[in-house]
N, C-alpha and C positions, 0 to 999 in steps of 0.2 A: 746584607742578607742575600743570599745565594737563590736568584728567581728558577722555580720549576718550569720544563716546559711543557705546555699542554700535549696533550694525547690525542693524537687523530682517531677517527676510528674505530678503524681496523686494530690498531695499537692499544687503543682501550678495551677493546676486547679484547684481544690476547692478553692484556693485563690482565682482566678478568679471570680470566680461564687460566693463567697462571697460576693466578691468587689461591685457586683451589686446588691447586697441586701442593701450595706451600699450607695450606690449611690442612688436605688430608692426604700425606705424601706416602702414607701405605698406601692408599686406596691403590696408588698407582704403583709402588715400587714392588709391592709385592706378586707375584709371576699369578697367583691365583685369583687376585680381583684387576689385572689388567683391564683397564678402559678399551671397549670396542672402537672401533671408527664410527658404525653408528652413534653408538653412546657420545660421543663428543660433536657430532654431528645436530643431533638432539639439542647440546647442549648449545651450540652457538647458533641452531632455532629457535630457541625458547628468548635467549637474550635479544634477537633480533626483533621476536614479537612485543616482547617488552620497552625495549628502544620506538618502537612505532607505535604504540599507545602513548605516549611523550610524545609524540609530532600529532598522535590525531588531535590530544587537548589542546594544541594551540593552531590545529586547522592549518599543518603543514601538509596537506594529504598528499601532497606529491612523494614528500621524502617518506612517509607513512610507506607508501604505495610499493615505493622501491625496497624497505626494509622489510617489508612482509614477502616480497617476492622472493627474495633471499632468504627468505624463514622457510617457504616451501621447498627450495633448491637444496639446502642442507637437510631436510625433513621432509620429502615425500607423500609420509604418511603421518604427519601432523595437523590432526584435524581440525585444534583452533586458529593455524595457522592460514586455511584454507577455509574455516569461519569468517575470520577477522576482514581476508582480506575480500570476500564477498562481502558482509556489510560497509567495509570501503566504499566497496564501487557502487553499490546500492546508494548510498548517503552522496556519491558525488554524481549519479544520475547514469551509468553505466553501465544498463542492466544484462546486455549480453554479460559483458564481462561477471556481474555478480552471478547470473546465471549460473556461468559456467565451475565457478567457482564453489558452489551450493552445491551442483550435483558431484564435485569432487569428495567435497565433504562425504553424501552418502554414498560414495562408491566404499568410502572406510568407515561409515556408518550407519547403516541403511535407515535405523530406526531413529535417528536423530530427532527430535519432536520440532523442535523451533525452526531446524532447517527445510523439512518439511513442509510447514506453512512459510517461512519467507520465502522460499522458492514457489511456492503455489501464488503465491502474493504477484512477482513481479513477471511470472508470466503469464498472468492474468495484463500485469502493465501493458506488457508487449502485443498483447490479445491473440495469446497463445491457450484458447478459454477452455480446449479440452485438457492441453496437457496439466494447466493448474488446475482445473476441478481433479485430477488424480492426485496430484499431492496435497491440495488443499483437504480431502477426504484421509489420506492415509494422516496426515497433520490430526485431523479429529478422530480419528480411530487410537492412535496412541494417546491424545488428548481429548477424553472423553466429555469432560468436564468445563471443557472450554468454551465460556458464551460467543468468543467471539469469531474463535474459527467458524459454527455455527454461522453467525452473521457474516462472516465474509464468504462461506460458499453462498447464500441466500442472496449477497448484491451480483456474485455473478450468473446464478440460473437468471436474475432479473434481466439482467443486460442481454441474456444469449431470448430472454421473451417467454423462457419457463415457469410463469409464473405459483404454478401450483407447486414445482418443487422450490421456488422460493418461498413462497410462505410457509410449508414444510420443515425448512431450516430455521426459517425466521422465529417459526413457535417453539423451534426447541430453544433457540437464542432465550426468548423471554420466558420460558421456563426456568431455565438454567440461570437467569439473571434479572428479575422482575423490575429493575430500575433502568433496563436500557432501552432510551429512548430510541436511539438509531434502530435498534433492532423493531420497535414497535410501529413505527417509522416504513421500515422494508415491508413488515405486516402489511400495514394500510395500502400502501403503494400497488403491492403483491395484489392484495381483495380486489382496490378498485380494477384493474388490468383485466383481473378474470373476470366481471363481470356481476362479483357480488360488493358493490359500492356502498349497498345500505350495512352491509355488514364491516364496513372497513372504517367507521367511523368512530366504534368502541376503542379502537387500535389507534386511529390517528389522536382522538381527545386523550389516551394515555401517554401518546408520546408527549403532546403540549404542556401537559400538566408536566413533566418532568423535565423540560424544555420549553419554557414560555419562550427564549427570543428566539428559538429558531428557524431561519429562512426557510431550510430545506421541509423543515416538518411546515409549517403554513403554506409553503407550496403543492406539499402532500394531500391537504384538507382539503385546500382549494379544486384539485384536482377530484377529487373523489366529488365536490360539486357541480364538477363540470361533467362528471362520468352520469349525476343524477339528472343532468339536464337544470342545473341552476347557475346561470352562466353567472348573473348579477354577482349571487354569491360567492362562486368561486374567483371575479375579477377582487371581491374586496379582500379576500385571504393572499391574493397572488402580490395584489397594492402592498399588505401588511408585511408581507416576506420580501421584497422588494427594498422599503424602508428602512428595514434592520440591514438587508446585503444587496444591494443593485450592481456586485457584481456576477451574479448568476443569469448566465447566460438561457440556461432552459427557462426562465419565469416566466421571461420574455417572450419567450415562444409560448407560450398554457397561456398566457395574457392576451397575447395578438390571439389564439384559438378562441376564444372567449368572446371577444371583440368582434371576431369577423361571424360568430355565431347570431350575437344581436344588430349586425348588420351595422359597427361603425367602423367602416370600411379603413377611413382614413388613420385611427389610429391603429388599426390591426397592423396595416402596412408599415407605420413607421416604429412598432415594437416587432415584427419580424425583421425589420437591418435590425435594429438593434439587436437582437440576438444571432444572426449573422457576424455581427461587429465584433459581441463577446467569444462568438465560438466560429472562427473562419474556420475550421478544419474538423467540421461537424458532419456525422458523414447523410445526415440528411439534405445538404447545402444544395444541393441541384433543387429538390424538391420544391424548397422554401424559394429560392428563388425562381422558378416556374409558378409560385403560387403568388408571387407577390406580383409577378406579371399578369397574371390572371386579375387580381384585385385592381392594379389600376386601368387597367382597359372597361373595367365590371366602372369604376369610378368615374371614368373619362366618358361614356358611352350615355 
């Protein structure tokens, strides 16, 4: 029996695109529905995007990478083309490149919803925090109903120390979706911050209730004890969040605050390396270490 030979390619695709000349040979032979250049152009974009969703399933992201870039070259203004290959580089950690890629998208789509927030998303990564709160807002302007864009402008007004427009968002988060804990979570965190801690306690016991083992929420409770002035207490919520995830490097630090409050110098110091340890590139790290020089000289003296 007479062996076939595989098809490289290039070759398989033109097979392709043959195929469909011999499928529908008016389309083409007739002088009135002539194939543009675009139009075929189009057509060995689309295959090519297709060809690379087959290399993402098996985590070939490189040949992925390359076939999608060839999907925008033939296609310009192919906008899943210049989707796809932004969630690429998103998923392989390359956020300029996704970046850039996201805002091609809405230069051929302005009101795209999801691109929107994924680009609001990672240049927030990058702590690019004003230019994401603009598309993370136009993201929830076209998605009204969205708990969770809600939720993620609310974690960044926290980071940039806005608390009041964090909890702002946060409440619309748990309106719009009464079962999320993260959001109720951001709540509490938000309360304690500003200054109304006895009020942020309603917020943190609904997040637990809906998340008994979570670190981040018993780090939340804890905290809002130490904002009351109950250091005791807030050390046994930090313990309990610790148990379930010691690898959170801010616990460590609410821990060692708590410690060096009731004056046990010695373990304050050694749960600030420790959170040192977990987060070297913490951009309070000058701080903490000037504080922990401070602590043993207070210890040594």
């Amino acid at each position: 029996m007479k062996k076939h030979k595989k098809l490289s390619g290039k070759k398989l695709i033109a097979f392709l695109l043959f195929g469909s000349l011999l499928i529908c040979p008016t389309a083409y032979a007739t002088s009135h529905f002539i194939k543009t250049q675009d139009q075929v152009n189009s057509r060995f974009s689309k295959i090519f995007i297709f060809l690379a969703s087959g290399h993402i399933s098996r985590k070939n992201f490189d040949k992925a990478e390359d076939l999608l870039a060839k999907a925008v070259k033939y296609d310009p203004e192919n906008v899943k083309a210049y989707k796809n290959l932004a969630m690429l580089y998103e998923g392989m950690n390359k956020l300029e490149q996704a970046e850039f890629n996201y805002k091609k998208v809405l230069t051929l789509d302005k009101k795209n919803r999801e691109v929107n927030y994924y680009l609001g998303l990672i240049l927030d990564q990058q702590g690019k925090t004003d230019e994401a709160l603009k598309y993370l807002n136009k993201a929830a302007s076209l998605m009204p109903y969205n708990a969770f864009i809600y939720y993620d402008i609310g974690v960044v007004y926290a980071k940039l120390n806005n608390y009041q427009q964090s909890i702002e968002y946060s409440q619309k988060a748990v309106e719009l979706k009464p079962d999320f804990a993260e959001a109720y979570n951001n709540l509490c965190y938000g309360l304690a911050n500003s200054g109304k801690a006895h009020n942020a306690l309603p917020a943190c016991k609904k997040a637990l209730n809906l998340k008994e083992d979570s670190a981040p929420i018993l780090d939340s409770i804890g905290y809002v004890h130490f904002c009351m002035g109950e250091y005791q207490k807030a050390i046994e919520f930090y313990q309990k969040a610790l148990s379930i995830d010691p690898s959170i490097g801010e616990i460590y630090f609410h821990i060692a605050q708590a410690q060096e409050k009731l004056g046990e110098t010695t373990e304050a110091i050694k749960n600030y390396k420790k959170y040192l340890e977990l987060d070297p590139d913490a951009s309070n790290i000058n701080d903490v270490k000037a504080l922990i020089k401070k602590l043993n000289k207070k210890k040594n003296s």
